[in-house]
N, C-alpha and C positions, 0 to 999 in steps of 0.2 A: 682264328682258324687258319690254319695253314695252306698255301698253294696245294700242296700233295692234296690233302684232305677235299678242297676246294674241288679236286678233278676228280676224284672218285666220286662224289655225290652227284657231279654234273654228270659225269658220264654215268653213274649207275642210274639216274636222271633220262637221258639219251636211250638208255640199253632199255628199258621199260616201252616208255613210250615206242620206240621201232619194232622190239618185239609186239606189242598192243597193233599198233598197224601193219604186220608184216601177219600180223593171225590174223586181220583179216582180208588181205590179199591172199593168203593161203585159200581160207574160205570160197571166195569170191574168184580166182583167177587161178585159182593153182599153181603151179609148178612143185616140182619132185620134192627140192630142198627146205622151198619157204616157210614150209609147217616148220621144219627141223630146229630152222633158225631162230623164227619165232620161240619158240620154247626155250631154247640155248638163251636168246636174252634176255626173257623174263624169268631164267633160272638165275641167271648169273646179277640182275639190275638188283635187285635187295641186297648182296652180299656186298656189292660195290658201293653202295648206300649205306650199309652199317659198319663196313670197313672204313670208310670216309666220315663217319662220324663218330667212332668208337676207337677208332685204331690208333691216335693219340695216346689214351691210356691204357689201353691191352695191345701187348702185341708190339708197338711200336713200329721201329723200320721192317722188323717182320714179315710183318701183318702187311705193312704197308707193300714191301715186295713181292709178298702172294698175291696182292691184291692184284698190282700190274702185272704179274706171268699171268694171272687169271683175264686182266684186261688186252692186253696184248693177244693173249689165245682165243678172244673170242670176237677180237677185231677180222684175225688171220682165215679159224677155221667159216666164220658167218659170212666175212668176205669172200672166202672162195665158194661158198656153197651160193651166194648171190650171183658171183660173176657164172657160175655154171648154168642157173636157171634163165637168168635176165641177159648175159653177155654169149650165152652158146661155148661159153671155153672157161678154163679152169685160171685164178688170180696169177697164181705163178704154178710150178712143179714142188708139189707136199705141201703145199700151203695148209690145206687141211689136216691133216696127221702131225704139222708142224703146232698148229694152233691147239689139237686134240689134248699134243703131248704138252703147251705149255697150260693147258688148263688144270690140267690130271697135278702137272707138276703144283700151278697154285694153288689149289685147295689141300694139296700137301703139306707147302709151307705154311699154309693158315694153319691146319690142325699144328703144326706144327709150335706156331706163334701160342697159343694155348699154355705152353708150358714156360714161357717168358715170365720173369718177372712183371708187376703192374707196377706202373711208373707213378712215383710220387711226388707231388709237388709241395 
């Protein structure tokens, strides 16, 4: 198994679990964004996890590209939507709209990766 592969699983690993406890701080404590968020990473934790374990033979460096705009977008937009409810201020300027668009953009490239050849060993 590959480093690549190795961080996707970890992290879609990560992304589960946070979304799982950020639903229930949502519950329990509220804030505006935390539901959001929560959702956002347990939409996103499986794809990170079957991308990291599948993306070797479908897809390739692809797959594996979507993977990270996917991952990176949803470090950006969850990050900012955290520092706005828990920090009182926004991560940086567009951090959100920044992460939105590289999410949109990675499930792009995965539909994308779909029409790759499957690599043969």
């Amino acid at each position: 198994m590959s480093l690549a592969e190795r961080i996707l699983i970890a992290t879609g690993g990560l992304a589960g679990a946070a979304g799982v406890a950020l639903s229930a701080a949502a519950a329990h404590a509220g804030g505006a964004f935390t539901g959001t968020v929560a959702t956002m990473l347990l939409v996103h934790a499986p794809a990170l996890l079957a991308i990291g374990l599948l993306g070797g033979a479908f897809g390739g460096k692809l797959l594996r590209l979507g993977a990270y705009c996917l991952l990176i977008g949803l470090l950006l937009f969850t990050g900012d939507l955290l520092a706005r409810d828990y920090g009182g201020q926004a991560l940086f300027s567009m951090a959100a709209p920044t992460g939105g668009t590289l999410m949109i953009l990675g499930w792009l490239i995965v539909a994308a990766a779909a029409f790759m050849p499957a690599r043969t060993r």
